[in-house]
C-alpha positions in Angstrom: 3.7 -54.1 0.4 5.6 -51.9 -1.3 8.2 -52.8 -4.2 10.2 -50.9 -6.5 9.8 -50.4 -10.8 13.0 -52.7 -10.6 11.8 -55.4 -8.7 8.8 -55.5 -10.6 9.7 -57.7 -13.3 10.8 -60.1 -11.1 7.9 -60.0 -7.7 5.0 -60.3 -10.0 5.9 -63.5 -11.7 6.4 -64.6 -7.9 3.9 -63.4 -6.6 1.3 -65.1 -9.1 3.2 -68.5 -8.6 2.6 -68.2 -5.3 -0.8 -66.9 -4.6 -2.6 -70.0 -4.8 -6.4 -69.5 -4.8 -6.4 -65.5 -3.8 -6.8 -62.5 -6.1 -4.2 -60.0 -5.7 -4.5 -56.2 -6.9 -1.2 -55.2 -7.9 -1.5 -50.9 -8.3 0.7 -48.1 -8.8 1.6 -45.6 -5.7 0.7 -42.2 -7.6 -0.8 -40.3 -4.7 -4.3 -40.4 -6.7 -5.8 -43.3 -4.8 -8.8 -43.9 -6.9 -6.7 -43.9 -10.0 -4.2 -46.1 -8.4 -7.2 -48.5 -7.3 -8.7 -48.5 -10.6 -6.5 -47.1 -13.7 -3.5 -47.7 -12.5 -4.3 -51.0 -11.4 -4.0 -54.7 -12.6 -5.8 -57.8 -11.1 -3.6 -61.2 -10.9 -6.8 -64.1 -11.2 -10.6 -62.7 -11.1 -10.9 -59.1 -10.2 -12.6 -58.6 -6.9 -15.3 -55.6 -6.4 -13.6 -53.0 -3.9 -15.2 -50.3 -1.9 -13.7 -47.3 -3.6 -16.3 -45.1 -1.4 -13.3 -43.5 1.0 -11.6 -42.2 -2.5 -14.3 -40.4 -3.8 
């Protein structure tokens, strides 16, 4: 799903209210998808291990 800078402020808090028990990677759309999947990135709950193989 895609959201904008401006609705950010107000999806994330919803979005971790309502996640209940699943870990949800919240990244940036830079066009650099490793750096989107890793710096760019931020974990809501326990950070899962991806496959980052297919960006390298």
């Amino acid at each position: 799903m895609k959201f904008t800078h401006a609705d950010f402020d107000r999806f994330i808090p919803w979005l971790d209210q309502h996640r209940g028990e699943l870990s949800v990677l919240v990244h940036a759309d830079t066009g650099d998808n490793l750096a989107d999947h890793t710096t760019h990135a931020c974990w809501l709950d326990d950070a899962v291990e991806l496959d980052l193989r297919m960006f390298r």
